[in-house]
DSSP file (Angstrom, degrees, kcal/mol; ACC not computed):
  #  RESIDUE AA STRUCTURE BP1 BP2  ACC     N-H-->O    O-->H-N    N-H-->O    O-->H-N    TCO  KAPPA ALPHA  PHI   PSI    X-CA   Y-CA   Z-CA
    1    1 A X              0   0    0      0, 0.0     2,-0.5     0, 0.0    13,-0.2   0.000 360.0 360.0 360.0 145.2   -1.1   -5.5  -24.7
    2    2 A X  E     -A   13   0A   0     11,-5.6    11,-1.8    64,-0.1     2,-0.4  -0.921 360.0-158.1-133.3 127.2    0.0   -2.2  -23.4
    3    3 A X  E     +A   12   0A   0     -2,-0.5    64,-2.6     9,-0.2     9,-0.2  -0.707  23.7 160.4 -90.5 166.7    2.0    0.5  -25.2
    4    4 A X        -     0   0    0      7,-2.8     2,-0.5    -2,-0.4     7,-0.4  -0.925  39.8-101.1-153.5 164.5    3.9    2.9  -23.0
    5    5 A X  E     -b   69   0B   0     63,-0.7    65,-1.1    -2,-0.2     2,-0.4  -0.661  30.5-156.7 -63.0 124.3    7.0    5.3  -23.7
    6    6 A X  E    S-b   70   0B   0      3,-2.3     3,-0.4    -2,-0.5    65,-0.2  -0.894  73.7 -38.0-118.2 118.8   10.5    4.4  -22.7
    7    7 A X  S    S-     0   0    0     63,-2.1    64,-0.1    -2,-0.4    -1,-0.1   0.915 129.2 -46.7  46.5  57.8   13.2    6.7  -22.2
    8    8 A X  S    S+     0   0    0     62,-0.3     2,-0.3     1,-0.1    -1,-0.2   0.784 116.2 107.5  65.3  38.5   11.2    8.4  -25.6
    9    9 A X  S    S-     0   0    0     -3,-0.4    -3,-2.3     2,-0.0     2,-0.1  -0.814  76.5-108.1-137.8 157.3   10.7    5.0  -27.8
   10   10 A X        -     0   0    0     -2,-0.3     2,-0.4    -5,-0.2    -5,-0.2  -0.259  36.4-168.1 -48.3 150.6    7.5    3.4  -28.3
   11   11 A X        -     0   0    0     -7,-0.4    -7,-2.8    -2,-0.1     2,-0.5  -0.827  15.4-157.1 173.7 103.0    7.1    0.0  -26.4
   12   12 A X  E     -A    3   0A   0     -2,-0.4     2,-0.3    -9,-0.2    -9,-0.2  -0.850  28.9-179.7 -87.6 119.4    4.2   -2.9  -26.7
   13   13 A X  E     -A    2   0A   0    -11,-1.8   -11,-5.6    -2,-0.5     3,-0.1  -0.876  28.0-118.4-113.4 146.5    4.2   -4.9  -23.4
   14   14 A X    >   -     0   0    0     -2,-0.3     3,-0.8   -13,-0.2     2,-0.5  -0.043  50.3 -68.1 -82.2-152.0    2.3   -7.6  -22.4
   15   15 A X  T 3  S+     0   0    0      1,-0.2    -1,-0.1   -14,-0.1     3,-0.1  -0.728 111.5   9.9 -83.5 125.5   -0.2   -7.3  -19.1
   16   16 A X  T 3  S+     0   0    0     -2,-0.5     2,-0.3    48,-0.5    -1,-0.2   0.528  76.8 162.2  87.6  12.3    0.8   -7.0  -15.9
   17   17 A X    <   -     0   0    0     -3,-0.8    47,-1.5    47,-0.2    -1,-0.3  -0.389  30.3-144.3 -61.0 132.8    4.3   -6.4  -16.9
   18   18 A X  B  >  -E   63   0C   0     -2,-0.3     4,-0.7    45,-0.2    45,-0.2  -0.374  25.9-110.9 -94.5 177.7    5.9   -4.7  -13.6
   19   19 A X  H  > S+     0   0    0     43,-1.3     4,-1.8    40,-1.1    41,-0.2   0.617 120.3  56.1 -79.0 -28.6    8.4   -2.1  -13.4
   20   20 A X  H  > S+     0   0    0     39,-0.4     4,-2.4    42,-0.3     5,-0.4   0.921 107.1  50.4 -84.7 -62.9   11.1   -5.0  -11.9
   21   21 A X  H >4 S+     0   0    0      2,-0.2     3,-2.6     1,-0.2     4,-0.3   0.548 108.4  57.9 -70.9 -92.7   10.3   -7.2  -15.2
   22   22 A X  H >< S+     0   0    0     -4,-0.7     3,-0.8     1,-0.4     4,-0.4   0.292 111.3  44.3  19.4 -77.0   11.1   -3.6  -17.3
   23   23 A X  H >X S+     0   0    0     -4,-1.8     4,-1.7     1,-0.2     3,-0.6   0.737 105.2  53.1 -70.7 -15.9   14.2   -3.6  -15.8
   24   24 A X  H <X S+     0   0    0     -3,-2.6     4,-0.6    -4,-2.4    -1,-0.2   0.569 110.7  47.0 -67.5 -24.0   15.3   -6.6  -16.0
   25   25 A X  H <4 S+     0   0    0     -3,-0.8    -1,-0.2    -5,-0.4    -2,-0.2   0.330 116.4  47.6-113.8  20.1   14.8   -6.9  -19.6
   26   26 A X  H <4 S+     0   0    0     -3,-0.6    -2,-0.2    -4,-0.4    -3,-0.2   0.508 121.8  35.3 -89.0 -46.5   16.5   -3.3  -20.1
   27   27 A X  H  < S-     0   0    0     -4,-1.7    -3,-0.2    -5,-0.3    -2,-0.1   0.840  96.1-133.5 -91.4 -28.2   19.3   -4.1  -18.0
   28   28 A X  S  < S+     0   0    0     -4,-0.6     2,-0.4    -5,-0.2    -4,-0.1   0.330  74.3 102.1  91.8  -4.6   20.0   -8.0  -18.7
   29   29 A X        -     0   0    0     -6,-0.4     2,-0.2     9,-0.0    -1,-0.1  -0.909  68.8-127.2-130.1 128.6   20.3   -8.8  -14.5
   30   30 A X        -     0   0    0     -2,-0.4     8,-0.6     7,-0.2     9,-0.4  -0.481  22.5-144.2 -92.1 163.1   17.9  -10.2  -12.6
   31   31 A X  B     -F   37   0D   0      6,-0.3     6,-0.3    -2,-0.2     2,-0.2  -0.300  11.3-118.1-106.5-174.2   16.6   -8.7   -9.5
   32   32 A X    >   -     0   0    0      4,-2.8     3,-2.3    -2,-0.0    -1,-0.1  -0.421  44.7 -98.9 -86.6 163.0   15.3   -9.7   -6.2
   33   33 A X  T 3  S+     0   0    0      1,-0.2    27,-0.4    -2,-0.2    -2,-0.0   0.644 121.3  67.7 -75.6  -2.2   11.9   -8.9   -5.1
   34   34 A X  T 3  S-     0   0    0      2,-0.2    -1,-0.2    25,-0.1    25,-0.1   0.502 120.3-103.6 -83.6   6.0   13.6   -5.9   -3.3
   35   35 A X  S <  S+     0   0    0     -3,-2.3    -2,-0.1     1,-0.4    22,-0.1   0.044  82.1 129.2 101.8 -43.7   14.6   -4.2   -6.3
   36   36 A X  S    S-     0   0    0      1,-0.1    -4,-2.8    -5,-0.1    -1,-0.4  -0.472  72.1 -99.9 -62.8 147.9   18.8   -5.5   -5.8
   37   37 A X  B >   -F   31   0D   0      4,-0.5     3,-1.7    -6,-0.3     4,-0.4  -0.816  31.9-125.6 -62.8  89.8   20.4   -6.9   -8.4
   38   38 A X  T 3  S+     0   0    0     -8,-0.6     2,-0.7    -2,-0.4    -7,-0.1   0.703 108.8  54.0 -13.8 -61.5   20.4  -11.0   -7.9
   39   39 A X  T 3  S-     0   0    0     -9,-0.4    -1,-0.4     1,-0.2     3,-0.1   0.183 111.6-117.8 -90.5  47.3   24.0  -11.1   -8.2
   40   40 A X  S <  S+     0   0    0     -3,-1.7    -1,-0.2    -2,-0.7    -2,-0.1   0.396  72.5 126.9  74.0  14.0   24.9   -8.6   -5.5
   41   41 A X  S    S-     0   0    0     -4,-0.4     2,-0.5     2,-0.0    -4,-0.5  -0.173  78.4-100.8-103.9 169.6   26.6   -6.2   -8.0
   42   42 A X        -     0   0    0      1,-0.2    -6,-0.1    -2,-0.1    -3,-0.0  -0.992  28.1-150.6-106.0 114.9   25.1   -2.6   -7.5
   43   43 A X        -     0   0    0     -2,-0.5    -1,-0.2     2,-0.1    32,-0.1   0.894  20.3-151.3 -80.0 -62.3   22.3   -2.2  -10.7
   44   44 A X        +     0   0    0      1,-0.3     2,-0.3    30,-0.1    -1,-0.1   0.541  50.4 127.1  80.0   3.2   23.0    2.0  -10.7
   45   45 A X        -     0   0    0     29,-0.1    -1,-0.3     2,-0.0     2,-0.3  -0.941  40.5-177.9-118.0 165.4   19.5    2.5  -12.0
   46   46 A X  E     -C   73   0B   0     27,-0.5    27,-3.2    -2,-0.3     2,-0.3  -0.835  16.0-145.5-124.0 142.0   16.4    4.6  -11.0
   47   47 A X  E     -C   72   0B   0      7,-0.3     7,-2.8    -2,-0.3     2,-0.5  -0.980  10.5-169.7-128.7 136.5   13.0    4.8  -12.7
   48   48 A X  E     -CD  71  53B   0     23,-0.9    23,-2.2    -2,-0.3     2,-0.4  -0.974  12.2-177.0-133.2 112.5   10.8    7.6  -13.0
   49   49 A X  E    S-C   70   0B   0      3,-2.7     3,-0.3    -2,-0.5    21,-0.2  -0.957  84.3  -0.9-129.1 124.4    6.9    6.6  -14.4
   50   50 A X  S    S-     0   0    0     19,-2.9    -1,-0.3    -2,-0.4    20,-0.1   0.810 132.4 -69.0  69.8  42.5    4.5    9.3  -15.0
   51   51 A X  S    S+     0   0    0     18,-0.4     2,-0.4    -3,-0.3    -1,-0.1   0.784 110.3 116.0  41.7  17.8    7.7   11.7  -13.7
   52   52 A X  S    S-     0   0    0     -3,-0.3    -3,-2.7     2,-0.0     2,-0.2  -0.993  74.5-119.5-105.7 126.0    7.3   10.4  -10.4
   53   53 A X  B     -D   48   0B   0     -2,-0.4     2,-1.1    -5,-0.2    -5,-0.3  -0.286  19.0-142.4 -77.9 171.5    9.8    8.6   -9.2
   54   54 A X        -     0   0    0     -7,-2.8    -7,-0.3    -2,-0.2     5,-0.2  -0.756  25.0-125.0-111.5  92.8    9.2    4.6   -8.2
   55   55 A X    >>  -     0   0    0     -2,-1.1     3,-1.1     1,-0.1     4,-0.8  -0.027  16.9-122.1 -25.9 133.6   11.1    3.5   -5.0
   56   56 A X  G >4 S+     0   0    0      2,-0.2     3,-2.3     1,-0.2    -1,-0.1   0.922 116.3  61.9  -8.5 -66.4   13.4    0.3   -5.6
   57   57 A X  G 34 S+     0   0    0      1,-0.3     3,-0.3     2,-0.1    -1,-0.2   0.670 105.9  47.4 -74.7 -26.5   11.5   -1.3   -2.9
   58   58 A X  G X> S+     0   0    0     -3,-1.1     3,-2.5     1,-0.2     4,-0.8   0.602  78.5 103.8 -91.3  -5.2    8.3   -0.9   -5.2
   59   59 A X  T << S+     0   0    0     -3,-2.3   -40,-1.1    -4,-0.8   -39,-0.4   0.542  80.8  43.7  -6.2 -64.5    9.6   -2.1   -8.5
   60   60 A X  T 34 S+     0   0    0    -27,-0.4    -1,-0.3    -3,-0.3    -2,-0.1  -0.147 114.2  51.3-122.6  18.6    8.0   -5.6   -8.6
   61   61 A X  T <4 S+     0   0    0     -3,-2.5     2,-0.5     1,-0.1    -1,-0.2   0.457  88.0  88.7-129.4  14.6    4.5   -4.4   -7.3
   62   62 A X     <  -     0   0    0     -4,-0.8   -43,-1.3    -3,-0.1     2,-0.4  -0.917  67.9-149.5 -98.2 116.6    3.9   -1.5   -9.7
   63   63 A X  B     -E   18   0C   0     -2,-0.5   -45,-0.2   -45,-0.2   -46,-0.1  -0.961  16.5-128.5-114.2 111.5    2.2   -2.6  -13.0
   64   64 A X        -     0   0    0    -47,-1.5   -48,-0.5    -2,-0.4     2,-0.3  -0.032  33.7-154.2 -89.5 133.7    3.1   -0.6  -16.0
   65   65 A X    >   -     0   0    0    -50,-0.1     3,-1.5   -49,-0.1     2,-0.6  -0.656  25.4 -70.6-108.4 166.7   -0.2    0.5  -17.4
   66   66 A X  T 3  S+     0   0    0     -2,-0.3   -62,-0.2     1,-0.2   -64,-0.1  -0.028 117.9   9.4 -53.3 106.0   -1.3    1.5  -21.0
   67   67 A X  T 3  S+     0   0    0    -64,-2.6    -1,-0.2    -2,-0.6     2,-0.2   0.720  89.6 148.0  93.4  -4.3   -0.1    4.4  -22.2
   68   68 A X    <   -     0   0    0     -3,-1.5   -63,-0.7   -65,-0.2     2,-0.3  -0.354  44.2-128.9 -60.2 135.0    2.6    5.3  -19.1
   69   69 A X  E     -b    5   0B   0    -65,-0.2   -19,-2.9    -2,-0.2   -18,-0.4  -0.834  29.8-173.4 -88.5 128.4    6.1    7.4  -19.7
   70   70 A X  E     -bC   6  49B   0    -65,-1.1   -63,-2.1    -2,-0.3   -62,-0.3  -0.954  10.3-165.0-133.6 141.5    9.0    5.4  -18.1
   71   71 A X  E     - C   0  48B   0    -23,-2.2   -23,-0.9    -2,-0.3     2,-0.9  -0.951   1.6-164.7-113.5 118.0   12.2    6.8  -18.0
   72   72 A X  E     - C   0  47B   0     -2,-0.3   -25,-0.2   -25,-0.2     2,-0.1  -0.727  17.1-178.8 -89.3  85.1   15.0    4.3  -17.2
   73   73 A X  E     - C   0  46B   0    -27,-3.2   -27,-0.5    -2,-0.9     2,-0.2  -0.410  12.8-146.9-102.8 168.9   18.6    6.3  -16.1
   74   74 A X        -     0   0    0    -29,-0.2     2,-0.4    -2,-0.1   -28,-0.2  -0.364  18.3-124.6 -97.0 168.0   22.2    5.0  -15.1
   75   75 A X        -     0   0    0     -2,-0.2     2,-0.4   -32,-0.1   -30,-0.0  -0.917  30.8-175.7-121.0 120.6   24.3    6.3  -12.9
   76   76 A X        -     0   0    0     -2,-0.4     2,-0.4     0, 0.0   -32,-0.0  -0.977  21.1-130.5-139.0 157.0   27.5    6.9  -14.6
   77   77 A X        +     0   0    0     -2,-0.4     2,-0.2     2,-0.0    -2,-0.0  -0.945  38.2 155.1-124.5 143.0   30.7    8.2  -12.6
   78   78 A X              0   0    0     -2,-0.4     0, 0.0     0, 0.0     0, 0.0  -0.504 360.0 360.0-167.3 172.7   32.6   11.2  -14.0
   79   79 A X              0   0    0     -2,-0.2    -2,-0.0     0, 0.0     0, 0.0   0.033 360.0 360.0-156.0 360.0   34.6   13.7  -12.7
């Protein structure tokens, strides 16, 4: 079991959870192994783990370790 921070909350995970399953069970939609949204809708988030941010493309091969800070943002459109 691994805790890590998200977006400043506490979090128990199991092992080997990736950065893709994170989001997918933040967001409710699942993705592709490129990081897109299955159903072809545009997802609108970025992830930042240790303050670095994590390419898309690397989502689902990045495995969230004990004791990593993940921040999970939206993209929200304003004017």
């Amino acid at each position: 079991m691994n805790t890590i921070q998200l977006n400043g909350a506490t979090e128990s995970l199991g092992a080997g959870t990736t950065v893709a399953d994170l989001v997918t069970a933040t967001t409710g939609r699942e993705l592709l192994p490129n990081g897109q949204a299955a159903d072809g809708g545009r997802l609108g988030v970025a992830v930042a783990r240790n303050s670095a941010v994590v390419p898309r493309s690397q989502w689902a091969a990045t495995a969230l370790e004990h004791q990593d800070e993940l921040e999970i943002v939206t993209a929200v459109q304003g004017g």
